[in-house]
C-alpha positions in Angstrom: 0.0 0.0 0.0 1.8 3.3 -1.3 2.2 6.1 1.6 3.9 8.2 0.5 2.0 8.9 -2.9 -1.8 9.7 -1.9 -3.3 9.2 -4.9 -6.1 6.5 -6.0 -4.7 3.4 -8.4 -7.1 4.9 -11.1 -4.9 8.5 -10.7 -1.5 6.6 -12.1 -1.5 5.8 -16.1 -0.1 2.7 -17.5 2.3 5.3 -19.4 4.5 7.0 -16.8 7.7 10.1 -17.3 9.7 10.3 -14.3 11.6 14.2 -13.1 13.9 15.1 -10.2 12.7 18.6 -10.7 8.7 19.3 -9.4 9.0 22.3 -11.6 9.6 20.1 -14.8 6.1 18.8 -13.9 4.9 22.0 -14.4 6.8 22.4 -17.7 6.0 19.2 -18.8 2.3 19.3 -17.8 1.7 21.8 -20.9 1.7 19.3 -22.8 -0.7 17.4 -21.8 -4.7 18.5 -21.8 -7.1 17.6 -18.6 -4.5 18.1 -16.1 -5.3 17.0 -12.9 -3.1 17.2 -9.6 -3.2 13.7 -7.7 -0.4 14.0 -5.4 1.7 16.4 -3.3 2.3 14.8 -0.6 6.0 15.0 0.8 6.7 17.3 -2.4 6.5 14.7 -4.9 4.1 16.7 -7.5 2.2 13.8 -9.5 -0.1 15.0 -12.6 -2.1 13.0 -14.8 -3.5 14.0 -18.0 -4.3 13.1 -21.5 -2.1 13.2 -24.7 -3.9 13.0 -27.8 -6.6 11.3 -25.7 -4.8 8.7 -24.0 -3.8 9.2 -20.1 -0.1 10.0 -19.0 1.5 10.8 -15.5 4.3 12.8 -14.7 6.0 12.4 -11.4 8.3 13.9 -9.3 10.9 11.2 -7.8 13.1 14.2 -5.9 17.0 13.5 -5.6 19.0 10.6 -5.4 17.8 6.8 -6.1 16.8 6.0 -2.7 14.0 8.8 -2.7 13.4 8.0 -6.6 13.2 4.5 -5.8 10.0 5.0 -3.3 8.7 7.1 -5.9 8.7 4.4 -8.6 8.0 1.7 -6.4 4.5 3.6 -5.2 3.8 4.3 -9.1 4.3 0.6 -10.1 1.8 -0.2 -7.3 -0.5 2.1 -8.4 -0.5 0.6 -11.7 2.2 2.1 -13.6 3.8 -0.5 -16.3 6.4 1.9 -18.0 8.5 4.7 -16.8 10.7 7.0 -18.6 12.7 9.1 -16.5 13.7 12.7 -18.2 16.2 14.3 -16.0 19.8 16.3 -15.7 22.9 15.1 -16.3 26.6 16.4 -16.1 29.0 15.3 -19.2 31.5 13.1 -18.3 33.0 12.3 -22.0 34.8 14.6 -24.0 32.2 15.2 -26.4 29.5 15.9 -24.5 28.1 19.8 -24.2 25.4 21.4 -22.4 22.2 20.8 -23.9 23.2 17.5 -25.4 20.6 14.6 -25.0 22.0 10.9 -23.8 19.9 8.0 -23.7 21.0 6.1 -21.3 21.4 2.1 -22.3 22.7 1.1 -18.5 23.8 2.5 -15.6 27.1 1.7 -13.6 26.8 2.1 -9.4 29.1 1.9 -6.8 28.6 -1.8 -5.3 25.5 -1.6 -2.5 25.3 2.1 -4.1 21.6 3.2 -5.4 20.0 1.9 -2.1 20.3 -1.1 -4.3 22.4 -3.3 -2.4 19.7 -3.6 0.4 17.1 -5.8 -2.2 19.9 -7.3 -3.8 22.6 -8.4 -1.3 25.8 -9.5 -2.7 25.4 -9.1 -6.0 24.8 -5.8 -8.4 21.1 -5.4 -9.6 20.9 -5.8 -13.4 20.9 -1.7 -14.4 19.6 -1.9 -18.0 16.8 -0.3 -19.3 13.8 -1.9 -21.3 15.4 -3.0 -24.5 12.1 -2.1 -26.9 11.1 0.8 -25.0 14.9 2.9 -25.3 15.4 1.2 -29.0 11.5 3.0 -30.0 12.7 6.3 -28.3 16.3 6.0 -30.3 14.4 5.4 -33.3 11.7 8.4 -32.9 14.6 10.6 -32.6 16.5 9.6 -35.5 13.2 9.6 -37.5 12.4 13.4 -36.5 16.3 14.5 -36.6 16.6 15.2 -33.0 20.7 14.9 -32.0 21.6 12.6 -29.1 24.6 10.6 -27.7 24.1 7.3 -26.6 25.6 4.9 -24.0 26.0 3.7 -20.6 25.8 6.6 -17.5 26.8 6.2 -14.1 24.4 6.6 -11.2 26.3 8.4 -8.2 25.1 8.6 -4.5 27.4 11.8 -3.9 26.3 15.0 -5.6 29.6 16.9 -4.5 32.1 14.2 -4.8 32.1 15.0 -8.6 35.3 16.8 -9.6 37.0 16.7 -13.6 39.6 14.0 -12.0 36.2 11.7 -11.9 34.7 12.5 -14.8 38.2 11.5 -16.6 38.4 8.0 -14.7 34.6 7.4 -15.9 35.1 8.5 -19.1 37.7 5.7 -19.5 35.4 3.4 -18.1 32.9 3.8 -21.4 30.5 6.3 -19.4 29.1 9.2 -21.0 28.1 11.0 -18.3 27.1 11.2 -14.7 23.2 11.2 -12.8 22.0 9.7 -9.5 18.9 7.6 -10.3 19.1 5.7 -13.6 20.6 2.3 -12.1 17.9 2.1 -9.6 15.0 3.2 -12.3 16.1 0.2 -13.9 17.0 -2.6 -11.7 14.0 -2.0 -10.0 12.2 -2.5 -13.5 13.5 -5.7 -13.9 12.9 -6.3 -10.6 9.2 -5.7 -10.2 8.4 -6.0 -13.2 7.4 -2.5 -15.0 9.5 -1.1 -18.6 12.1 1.7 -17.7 14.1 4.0 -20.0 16.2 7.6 -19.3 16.7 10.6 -21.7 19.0 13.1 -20.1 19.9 16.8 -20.8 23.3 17.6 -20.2 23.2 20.6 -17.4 26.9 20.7 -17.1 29.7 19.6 -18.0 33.1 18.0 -15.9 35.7 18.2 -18.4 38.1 20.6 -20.2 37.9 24.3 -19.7 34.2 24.6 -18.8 34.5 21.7 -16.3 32.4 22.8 -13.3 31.8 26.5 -14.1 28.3 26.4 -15.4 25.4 24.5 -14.7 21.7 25.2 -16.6 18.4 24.6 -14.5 15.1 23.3 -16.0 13.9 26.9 -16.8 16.8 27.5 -18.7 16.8 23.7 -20.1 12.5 24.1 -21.0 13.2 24.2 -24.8 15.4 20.8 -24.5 12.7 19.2 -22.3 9.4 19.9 -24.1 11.3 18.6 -26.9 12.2 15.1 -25.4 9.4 14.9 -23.7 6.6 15.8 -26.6 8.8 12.7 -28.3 8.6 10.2 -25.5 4.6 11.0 -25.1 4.4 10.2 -29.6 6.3 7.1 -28.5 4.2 6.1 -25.4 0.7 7.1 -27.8 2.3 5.1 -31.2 2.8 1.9 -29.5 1.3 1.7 -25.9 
């Protein structure tokens, strides 16, 4: 029984997009028509309304995967099957730039990191997103000529323990770029069952000359995120 979402199982769609930011609900929420307000409870903003006629939530999950991981355990019980989360990253690899989109396809964690460790003792939780679901996103973007990196991210417990020294060691790990919630969005997919995938904006950036000196907020970001999210909602009404 959710407590910490006060909303009704008929407030949640099937079709769920996932934000740190309670003001990208509010950004986000243009979009859709009907808009109704099912939960603020402990801050986590939670709107439902309809996209070309079929129902969507958007949903706050806050900072950090073990508050996101509440937040999308609560939504799968209330009958969520799919969540995309749309959030912030910083640019780990050379060629990312503020404003680029990643989709992630994995996260790495720190071992026991995400919170994960506690319903997976011993072993690291498999941090993949849905297959179909992230190759249908890829594929909308190519199709409408919408620029994007691709690859794995890493999923960080420790805001402030990011520095360009980091960023260099992850980059020559394979990661693109660094987030807190991806690796628990998507063990806890395969876990209980419910499609995940994560488009992120690049906010800032930890390498080369600009390497910690700048970092954009979801106002200044709304352009990027109306645009990734309009595309995920064409993706959730085409084939779900």
């Amino acid at each position: 029984m959710p407590i910490h979402i006060k909303a009704s199982p008929g407030d949640i769609a099937e079709n769920t997009i996932a934000v740190g930011d309670p003001g990208r609900v509010d950004i986000l929420s243009g979009l859709l028509s009907n808009v109704k307000t099912v939960n603020i409870h402990r801050g986590f903003k939670i709107v439902t309304g309809l996209y070309n006629g079929k129902k969507v939530t958007i949903a706050t999950h806050g900072v950090g995967a073990p508050s996101a991981s509440i937040v999308f355990e609560e939504l799968r019980q209330l009958g969520a099957k799919r969540i995309v989360r749309i959030g912030t990253t910083g640019g780990v690899r050379k060629d990312t730039r503020i404003g680029d989109v990643i989709v992630a396809t994995g996260a790495a964690y720190t071992v026991n990191g995400c919170g994960l460790g506690q319903y997976m003792p011993g072993i690291c939780g498999a941090a993949s997103p849905d297959p179909v679901l992230t190759t249908r996103i890829i594929e909308s973007m190519e199709e409408h000529g919408i620029e994007y990196k691709k690859g794995p991210v890493f999923s960080s417990d420790a805001f402030y323990a990011e520095d360009p020294s980091f960023a260099e060691r992850l980059s020559h790990y394979g990661i693109v770029a660094v987030e807190m919630e991806a690796a628990a969005l998507f063990a806890l997919g395969w876990l209980r069952g419910f499609e995940t995938a994560c488009v992120l904006v690049v906010s800032d950036v930890l390498h080369g000359e600009e390497a910690m000196k700048k970092y954009l907020t979801t106002e200044e970001l709304a352009e990027v995120f109306l645009k990734v999210a309009k595309l995920v909602l064409d993706v959730f009404h085409k084939y779900y």
